[in-house]
N, CA, C and O atoms as a printed pandas DataFrame, in Angstrom:
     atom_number atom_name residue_name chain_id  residue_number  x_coord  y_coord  z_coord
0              1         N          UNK        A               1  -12.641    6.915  -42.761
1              2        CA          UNK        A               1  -12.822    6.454  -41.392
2              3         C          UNK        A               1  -11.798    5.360  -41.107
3              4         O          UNK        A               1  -11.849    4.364  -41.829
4              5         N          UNK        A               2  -10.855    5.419  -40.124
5              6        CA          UNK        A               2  -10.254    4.378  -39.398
6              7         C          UNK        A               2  -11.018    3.429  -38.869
7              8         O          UNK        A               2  -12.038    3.490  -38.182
8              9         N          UNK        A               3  -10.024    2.031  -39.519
9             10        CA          UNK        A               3  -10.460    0.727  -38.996
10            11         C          UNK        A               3  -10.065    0.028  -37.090
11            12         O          UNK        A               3   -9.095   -0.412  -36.473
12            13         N          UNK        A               4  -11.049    0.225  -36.921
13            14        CA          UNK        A               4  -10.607   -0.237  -35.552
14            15         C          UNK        A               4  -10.865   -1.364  -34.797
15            16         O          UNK        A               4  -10.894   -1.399  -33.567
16            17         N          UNK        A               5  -11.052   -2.282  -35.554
17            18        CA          UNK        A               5  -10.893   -3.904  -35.299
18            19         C          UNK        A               5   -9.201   -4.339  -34.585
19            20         O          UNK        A               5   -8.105   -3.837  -34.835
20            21         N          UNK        A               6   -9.463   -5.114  -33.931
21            22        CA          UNK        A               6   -8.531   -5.745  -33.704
22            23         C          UNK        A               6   -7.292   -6.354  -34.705
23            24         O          UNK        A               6   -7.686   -6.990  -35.683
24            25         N          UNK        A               7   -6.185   -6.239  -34.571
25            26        CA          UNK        A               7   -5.530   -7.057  -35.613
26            27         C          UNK        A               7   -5.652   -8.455  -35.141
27            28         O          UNK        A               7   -6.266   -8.776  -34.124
28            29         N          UNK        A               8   -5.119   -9.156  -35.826
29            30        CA          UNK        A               8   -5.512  -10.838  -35.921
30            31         C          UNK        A               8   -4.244  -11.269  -34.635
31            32         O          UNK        A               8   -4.092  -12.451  -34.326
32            33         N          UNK        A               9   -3.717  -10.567  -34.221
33            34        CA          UNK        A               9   -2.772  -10.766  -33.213
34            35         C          UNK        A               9   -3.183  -10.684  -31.425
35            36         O          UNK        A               9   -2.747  -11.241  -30.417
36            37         N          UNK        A              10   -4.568   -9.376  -31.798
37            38        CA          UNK        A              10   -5.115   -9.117  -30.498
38            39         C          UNK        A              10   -4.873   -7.869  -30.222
39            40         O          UNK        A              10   -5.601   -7.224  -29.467
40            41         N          UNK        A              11   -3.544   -7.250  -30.955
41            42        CA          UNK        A              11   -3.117   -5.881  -30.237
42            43         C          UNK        A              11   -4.181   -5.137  -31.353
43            44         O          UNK        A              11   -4.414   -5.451  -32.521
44            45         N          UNK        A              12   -4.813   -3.856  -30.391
45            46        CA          UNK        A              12   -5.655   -2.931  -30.771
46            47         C          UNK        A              12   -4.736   -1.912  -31.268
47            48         O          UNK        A              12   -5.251   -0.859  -30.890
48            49         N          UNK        A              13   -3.733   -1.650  -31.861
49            50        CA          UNK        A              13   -2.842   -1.277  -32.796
50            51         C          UNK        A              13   -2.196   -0.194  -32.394
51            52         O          UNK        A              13   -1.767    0.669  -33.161
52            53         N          UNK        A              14   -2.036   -0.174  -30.509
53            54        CA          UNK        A              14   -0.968    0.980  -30.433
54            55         C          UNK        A              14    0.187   -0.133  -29.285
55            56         O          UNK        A              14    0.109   -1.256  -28.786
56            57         N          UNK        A              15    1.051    0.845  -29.297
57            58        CA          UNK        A              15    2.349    0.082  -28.404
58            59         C          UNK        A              15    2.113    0.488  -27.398
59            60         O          UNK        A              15    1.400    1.459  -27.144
60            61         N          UNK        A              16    2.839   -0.393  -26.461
61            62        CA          UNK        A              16    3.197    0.440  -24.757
62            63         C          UNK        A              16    4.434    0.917  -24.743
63            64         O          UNK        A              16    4.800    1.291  -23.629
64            65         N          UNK        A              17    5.376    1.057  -25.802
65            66        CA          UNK        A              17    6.707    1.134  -25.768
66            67         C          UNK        A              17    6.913    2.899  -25.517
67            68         O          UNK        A              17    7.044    3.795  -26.352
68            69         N          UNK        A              18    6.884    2.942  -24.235
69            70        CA          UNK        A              18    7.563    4.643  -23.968
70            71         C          UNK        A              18    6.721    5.259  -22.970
71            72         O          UNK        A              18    7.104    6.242  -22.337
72            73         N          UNK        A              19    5.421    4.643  -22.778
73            74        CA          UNK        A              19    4.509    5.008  -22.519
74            75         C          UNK        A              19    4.559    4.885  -20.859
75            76         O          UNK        A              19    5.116    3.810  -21.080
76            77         N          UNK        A              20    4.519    4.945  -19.752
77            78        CA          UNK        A              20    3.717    4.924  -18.120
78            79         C          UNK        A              20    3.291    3.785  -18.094
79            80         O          UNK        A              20    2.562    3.643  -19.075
80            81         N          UNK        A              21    3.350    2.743  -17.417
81            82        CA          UNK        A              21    2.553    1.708  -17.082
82            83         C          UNK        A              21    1.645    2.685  -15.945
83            84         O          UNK        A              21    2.051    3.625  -15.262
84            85         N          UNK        A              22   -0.179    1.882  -16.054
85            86        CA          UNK        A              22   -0.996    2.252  -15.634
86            87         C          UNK        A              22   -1.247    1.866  -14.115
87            88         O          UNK        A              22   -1.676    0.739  -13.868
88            89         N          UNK        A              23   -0.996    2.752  -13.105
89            90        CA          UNK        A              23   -0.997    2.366  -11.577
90            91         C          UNK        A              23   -1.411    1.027  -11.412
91            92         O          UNK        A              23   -2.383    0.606  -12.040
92            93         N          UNK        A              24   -0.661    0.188  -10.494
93            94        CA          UNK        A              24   -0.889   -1.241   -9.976
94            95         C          UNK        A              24   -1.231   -1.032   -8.245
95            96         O          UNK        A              24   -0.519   -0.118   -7.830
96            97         N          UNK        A              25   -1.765   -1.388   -7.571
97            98        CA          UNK        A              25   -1.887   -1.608   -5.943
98            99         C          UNK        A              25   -0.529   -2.436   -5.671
99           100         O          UNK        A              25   -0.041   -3.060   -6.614
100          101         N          UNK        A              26   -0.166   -2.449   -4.931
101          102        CA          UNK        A              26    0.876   -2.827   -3.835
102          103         C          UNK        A              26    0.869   -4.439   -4.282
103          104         O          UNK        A              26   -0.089   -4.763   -4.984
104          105         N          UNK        A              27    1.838   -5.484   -3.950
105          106        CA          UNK        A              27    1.183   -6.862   -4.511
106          107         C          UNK        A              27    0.928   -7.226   -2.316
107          108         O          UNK        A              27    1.295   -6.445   -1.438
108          109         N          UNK        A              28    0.392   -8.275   -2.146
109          110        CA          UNK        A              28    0.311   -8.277   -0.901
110          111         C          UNK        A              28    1.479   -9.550   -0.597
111          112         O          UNK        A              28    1.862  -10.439   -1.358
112          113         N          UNK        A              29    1.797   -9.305    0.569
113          114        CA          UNK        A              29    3.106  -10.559    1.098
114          115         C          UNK        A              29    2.869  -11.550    0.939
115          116         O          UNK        A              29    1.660  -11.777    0.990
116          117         N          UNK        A              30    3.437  -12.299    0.763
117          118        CA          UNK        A              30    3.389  -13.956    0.884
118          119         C          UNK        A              30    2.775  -14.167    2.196
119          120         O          UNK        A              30    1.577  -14.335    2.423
120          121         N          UNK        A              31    3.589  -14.143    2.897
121          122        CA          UNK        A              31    3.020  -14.528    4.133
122          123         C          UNK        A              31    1.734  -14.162    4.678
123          124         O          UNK        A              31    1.018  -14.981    5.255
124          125         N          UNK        A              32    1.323  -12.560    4.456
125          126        CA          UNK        A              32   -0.024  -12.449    4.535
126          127         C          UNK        A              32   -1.305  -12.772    3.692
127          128         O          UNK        A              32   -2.403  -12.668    4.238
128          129         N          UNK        A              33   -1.220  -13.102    2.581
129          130        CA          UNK        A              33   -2.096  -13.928    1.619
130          131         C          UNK        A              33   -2.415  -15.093    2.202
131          132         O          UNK        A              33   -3.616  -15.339    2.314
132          133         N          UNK        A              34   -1.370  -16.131    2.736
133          134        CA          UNK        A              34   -1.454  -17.094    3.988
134          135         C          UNK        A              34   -2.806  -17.085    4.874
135          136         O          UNK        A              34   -3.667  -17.850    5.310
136          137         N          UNK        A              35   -2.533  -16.086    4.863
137          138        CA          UNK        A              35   -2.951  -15.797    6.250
138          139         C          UNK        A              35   -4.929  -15.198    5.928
139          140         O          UNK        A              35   -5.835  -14.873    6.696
140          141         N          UNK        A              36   -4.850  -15.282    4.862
141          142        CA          UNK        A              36   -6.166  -14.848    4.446
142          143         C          UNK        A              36   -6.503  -12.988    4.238
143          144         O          UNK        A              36   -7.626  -12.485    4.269
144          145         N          UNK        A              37   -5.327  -12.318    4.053
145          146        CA          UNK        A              37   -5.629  -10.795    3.950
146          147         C          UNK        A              37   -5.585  -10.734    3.115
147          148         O          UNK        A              37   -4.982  -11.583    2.459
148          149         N          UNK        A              38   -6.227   -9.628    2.524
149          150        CA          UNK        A              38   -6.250   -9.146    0.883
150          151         C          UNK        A              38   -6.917   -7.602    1.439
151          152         O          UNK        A              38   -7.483   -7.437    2.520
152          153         N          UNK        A              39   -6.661   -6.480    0.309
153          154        CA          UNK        A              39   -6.523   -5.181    0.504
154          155         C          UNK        A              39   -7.947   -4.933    0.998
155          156         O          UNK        A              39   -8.154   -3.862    1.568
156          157         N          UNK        A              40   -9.104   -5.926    0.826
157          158        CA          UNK        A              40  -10.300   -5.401    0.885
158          159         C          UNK        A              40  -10.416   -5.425    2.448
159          160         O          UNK        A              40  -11.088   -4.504    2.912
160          161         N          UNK        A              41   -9.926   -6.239    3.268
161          162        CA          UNK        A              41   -9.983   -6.072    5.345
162          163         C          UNK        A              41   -9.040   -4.487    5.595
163          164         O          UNK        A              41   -8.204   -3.808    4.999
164          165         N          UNK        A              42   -9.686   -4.481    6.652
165          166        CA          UNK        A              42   -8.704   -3.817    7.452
166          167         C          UNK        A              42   -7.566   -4.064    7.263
167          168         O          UNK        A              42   -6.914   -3.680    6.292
168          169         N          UNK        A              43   -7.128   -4.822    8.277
169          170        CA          UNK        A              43   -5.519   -5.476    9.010
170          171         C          UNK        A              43   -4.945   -5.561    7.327
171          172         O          UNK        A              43   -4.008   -4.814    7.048
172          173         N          UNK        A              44   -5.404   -6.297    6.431
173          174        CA          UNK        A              44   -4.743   -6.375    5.074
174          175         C          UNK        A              44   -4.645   -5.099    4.287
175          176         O          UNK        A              44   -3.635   -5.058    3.583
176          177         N          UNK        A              45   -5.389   -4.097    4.223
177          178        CA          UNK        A              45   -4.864   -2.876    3.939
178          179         C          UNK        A              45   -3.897   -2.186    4.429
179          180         O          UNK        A              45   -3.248   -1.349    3.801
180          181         N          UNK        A              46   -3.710   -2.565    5.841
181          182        CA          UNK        A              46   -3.129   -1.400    6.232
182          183         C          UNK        A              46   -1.449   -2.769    6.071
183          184         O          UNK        A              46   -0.340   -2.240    6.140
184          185         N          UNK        A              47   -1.501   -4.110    5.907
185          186        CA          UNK        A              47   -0.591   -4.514    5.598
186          187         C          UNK        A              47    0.263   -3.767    4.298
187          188         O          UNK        A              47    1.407   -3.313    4.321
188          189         N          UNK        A              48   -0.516   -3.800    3.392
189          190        CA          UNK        A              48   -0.958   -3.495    2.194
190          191         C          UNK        A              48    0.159   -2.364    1.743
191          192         O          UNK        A              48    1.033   -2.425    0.878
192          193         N          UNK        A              49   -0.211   -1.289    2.678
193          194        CA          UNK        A              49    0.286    0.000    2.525
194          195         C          UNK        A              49    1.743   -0.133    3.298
195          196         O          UNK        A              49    2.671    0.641    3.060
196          197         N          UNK        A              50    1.803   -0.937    4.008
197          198        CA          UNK        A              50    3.336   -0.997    4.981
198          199         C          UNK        A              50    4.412   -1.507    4.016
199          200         O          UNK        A              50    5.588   -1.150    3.936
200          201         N          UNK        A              51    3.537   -2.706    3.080
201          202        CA          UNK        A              51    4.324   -3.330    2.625
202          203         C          UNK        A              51    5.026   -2.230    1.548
203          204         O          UNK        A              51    6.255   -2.292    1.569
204          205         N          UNK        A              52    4.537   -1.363    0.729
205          206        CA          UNK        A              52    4.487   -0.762   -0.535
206          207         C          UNK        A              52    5.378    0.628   -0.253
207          208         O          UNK        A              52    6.033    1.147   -1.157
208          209         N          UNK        A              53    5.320    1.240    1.284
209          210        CA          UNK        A              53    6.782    1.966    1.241
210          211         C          UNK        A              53    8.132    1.598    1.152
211          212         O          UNK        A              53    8.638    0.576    1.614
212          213         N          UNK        A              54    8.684    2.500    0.525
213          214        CA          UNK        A              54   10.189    2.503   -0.365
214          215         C          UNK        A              54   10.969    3.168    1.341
215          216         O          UNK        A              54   10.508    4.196    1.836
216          217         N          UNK        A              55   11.901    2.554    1.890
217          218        CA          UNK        A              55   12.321    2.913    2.788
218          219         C          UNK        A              55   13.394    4.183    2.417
219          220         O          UNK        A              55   13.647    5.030    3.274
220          221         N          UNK        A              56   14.070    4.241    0.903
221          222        CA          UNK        A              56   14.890    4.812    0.299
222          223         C          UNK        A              56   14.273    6.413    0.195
223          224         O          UNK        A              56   15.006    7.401    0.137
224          225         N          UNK        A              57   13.002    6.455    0.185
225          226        CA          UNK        A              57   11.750    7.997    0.202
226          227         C          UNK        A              57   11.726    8.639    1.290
227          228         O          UNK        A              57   11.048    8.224    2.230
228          229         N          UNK        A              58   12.263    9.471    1.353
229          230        CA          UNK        A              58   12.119   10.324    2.541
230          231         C          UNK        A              58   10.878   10.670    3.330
231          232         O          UNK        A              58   10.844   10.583    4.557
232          233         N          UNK        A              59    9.876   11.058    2.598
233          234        CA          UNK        A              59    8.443   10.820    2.437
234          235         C          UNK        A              59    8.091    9.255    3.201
235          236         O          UNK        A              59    7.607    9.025    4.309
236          237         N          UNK        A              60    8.435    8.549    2.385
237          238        CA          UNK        A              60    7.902    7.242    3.467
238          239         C          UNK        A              60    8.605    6.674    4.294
239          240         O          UNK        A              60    7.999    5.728    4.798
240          241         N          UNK        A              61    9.764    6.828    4.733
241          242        CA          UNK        A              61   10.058    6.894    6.095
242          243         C          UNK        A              61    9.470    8.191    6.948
243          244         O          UNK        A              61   10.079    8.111    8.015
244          245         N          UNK        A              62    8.986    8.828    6.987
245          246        CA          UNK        A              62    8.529    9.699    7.748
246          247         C          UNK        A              62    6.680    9.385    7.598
247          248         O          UNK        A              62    5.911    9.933    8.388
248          249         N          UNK        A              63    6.297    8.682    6.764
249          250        CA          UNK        A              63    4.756    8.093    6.931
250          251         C          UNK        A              63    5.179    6.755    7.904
251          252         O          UNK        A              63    4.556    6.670    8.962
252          253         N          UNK        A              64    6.099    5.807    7.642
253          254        CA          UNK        A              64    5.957    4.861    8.367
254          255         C          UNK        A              64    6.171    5.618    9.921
255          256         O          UNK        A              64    5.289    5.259   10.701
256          257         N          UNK        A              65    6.853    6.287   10.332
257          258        CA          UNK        A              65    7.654    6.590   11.821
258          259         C          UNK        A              65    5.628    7.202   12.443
259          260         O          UNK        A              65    4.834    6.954   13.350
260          261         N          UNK        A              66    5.708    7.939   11.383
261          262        CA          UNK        A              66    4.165    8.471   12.142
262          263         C          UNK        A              66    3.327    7.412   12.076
263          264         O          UNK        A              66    2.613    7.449   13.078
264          265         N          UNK        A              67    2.999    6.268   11.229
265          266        CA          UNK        A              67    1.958    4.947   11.280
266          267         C          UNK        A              67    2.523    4.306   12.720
267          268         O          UNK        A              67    1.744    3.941   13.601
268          269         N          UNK        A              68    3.645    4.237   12.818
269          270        CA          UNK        A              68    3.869    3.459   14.440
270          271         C          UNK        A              68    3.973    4.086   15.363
271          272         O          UNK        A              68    3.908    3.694   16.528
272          273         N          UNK        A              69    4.180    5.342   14.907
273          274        CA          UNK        A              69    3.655    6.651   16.187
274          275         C          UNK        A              69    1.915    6.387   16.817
275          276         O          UNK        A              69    1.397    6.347   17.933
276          277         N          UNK        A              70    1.488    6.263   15.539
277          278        CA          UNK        A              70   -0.530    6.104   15.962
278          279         C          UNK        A              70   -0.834    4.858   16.541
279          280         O          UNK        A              70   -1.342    4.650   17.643
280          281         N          UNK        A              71   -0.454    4.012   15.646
281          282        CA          UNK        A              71   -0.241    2.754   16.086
282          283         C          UNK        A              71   -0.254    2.344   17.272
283          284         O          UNK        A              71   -1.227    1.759   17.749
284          285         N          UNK        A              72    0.884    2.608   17.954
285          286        CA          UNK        A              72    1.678    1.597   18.886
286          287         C          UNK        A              72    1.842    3.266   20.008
287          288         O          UNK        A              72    1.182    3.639   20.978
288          289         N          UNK        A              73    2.864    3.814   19.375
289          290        CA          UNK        A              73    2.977    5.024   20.464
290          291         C          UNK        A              73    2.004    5.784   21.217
291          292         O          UNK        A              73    2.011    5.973   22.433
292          293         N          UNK        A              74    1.174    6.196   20.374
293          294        CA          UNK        A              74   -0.082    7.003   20.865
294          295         C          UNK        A              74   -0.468    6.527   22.017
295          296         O          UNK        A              74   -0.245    7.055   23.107
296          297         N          UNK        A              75   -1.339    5.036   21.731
297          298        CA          UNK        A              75   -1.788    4.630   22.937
298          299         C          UNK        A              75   -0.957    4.526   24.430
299          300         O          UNK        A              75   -1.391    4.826   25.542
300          301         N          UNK        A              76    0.356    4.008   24.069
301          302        CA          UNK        A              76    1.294    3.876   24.978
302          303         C          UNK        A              76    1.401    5.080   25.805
303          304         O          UNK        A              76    1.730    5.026   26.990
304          305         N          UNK        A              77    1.094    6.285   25.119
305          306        CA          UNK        A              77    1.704    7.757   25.721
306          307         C          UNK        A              77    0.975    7.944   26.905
307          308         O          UNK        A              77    1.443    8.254   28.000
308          309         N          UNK        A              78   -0.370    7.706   26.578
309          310        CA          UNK        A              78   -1.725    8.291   27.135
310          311         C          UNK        A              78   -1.700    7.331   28.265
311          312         O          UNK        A              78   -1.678    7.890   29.361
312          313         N          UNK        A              79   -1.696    6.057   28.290
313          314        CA          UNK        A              79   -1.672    4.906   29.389
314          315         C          UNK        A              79   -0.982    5.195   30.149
315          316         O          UNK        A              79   -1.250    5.020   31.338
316          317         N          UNK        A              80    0.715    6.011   29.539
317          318        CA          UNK        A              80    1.419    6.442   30.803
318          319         C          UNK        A              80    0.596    7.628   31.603
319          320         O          UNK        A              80    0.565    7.629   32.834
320          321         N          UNK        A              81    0.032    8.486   30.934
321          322        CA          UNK        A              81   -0.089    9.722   31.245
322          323         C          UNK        A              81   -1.058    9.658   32.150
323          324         O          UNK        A              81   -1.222   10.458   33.071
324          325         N          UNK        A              82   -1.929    8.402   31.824
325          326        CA          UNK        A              82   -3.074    8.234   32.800
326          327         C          UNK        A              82   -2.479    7.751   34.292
327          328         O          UNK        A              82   -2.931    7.992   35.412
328          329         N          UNK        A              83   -1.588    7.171   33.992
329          330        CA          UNK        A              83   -0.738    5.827   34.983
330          331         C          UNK        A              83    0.048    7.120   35.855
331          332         O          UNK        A              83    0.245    6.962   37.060
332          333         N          UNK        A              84    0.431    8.253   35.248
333          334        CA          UNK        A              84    1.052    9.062   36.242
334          335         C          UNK        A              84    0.412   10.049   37.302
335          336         O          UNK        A              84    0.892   10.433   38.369
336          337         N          UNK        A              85   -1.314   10.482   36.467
337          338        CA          UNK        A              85   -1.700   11.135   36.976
338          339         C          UNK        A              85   -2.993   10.439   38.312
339          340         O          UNK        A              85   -3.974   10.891   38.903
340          341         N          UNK        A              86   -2.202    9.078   38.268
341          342        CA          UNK        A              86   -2.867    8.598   39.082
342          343         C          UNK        A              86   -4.195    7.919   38.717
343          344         O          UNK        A              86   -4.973    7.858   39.669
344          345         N          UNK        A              87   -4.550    7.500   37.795
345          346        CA          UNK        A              87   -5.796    7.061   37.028
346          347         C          UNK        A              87   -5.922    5.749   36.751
347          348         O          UNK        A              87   -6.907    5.340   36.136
């Protein structure tokens, strides 16, 4: 039977050397930590996630363009649409 105590060092006797580091969350901004957000609010999640796209990803430039599409555009569209049809 293998001993599986700790060595006297702490390491439980395998390496990380080669291996995947194990998923981390996004770190949150400076400025919004300030500010009292952390991933668990709203407004700080969705900071959260803005902050953590790679603009270099094709993929997340095309998530951000659609987040400020919902965002910001959407509503804008409809206000016109109301505003034209006389509403």
């Amino acid at each position: 039977m293998e001993d599986r105590r700790l060595e006297s060092t702490g390491d439980p006797g395998h390496s990380d050397d080669g291996e995947p580091t194990p998923w981390q969350p996004p770190v949150m901004p400076y400025d919004a930590r300030q500010l009292g957000l952390d991933g668990r609010t709203e407004e700080g999640a969705w900071v959260q996630l803005a902050s953590s796209l790679d603009s270099s990803r094709l993929l997340h430039r095309l998530t951000a363009w659609t987040l400020l599409f919902v965002i910001a555009g959407f509503p804008i569209l409809v206000r016109v649409i109301a505003w034209l049809h006389g509403g």
